[in-house]
C-alpha positions in Angstrom: 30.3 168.6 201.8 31.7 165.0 201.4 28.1 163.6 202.6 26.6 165.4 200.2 29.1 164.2 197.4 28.9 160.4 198.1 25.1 161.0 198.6 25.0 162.2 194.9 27.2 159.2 193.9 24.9 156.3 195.6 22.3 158.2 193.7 23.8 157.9 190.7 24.6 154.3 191.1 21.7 153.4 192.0 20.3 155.2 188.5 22.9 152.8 186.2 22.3 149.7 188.2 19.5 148.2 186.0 22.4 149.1 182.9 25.3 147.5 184.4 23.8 145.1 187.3 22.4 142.6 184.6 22.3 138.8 183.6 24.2 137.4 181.2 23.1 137.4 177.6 22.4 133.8 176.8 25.2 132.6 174.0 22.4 131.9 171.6 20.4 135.4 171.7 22.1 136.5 168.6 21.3 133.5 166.8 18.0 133.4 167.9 17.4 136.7 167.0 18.8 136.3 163.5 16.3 133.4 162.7 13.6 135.1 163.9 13.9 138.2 162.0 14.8 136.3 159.1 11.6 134.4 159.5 9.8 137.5 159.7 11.4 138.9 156.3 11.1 135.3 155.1 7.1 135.6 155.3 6.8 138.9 153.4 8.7 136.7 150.6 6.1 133.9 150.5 3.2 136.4 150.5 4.9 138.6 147.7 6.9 136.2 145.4 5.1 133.2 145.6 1.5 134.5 146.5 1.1 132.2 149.8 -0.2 135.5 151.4 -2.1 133.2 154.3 1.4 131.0 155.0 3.4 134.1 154.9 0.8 136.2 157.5 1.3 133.0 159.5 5.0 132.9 159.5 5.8 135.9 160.1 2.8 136.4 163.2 4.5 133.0 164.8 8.0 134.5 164.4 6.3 138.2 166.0 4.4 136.0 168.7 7.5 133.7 169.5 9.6 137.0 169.8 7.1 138.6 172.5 7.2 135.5 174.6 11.4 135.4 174.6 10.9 139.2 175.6 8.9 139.0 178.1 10.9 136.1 179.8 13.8 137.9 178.8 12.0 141.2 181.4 11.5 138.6 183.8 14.8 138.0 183.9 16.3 140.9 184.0 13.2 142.3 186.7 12.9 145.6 185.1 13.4 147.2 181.2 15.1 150.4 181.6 14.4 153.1 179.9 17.1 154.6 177.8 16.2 158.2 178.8 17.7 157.7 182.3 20.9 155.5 180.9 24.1 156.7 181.8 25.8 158.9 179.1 28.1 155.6 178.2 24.7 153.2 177.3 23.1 156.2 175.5 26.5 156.7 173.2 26.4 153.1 172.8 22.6 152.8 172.0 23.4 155.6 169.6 26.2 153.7 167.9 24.3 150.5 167.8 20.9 152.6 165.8 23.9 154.0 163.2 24.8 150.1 162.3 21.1 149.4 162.0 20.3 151.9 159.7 23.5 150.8 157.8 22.7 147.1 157.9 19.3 147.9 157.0 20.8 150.0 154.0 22.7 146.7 153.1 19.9 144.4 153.2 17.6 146.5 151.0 20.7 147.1 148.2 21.0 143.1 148.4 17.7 142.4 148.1 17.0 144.7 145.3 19.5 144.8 143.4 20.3 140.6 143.1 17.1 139.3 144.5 15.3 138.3 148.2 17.4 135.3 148.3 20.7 137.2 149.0 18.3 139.3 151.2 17.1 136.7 153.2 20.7 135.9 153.8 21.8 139.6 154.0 18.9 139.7 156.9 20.3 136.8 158.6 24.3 137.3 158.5 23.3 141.5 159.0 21.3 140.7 162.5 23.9 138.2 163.3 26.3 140.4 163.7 24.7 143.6 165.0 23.3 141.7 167.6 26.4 139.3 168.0 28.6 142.8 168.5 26.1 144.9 170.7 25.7 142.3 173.1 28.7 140.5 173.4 31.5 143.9 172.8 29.6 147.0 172.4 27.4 147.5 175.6 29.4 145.0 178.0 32.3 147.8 176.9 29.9 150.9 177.6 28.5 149.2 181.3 32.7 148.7 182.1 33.0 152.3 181.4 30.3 153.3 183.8 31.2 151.2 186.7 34.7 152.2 186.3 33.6 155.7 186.3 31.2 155.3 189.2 33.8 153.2 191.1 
């Protein structure tokens, strides 16, 4: 019975390791994240308030392209992208939490921008992703991966 209960528990480990077995985010990832979906919101501005539709297209396809590139090195990295249905129960409550704040930031950026103009929602788009990303990675999911090593410990 004990073989088959440690069995079950390597199993399991194994299953969170890509969660909680991971690299460091770098320092700068929020920031860099910040600019460059501020950059994206800051092309739909140039194309819809000051009708430079072909400079706003291009900003915001250099800001989607450079994004792709920092993902795919970011993969690389990492040497695997997990897929959220087979996180632990601690990532998936965290994940959940995190999509909550989105929706609520993104509530917070469209009251800005509407209601006193796109340039306190450019800003509201910048300081907003700051922070979301600034909190998920550096207290959030380092918090939620602790849980589950302590709980598969």
């Amino acid at each position: 019975m004990e073989s088959t209960r440690d069995a079950l528990l390597g199993a399991e480990r194994a299953a969170a390791a890509p969660f909680i077995n991971y690299p460091a985010t770098p320092w700068w990832h929020p920031l860099f994240m910040a600019v460059i979906l501020t950059t994206m919101a800051t092309g739909s501005v140039l194309t819809s308030e000051f009708d430079r539709s072909w400079l706003g297209t291009l900003l915001a396809l250099g800001a989607l392209v450079v994004a792709g590139i920092y993902m795919a090195f970011y993969r690389r990295r990492w040497g695997t992208w997990p897929r959220m249905a087979a996180a632990p129960a601690e990532i998936k409550a965290a994940y959940r939490w995190y999509l909550v704040a989105v929706v609520l930031a993104v509530a917070v950026i469209a009251l800005a921008w509407f209601a006193i103009g796109w340039p306190v929602g450019l800003a509201a788009v910048f300081l907003c992703s700051l922070v979301l990303y600034s909190c998920y990675e550096g207290v959030i999911y380092p918090r939620a991966a602790a849980e589950v090593r302590k709980r598969l410990a």
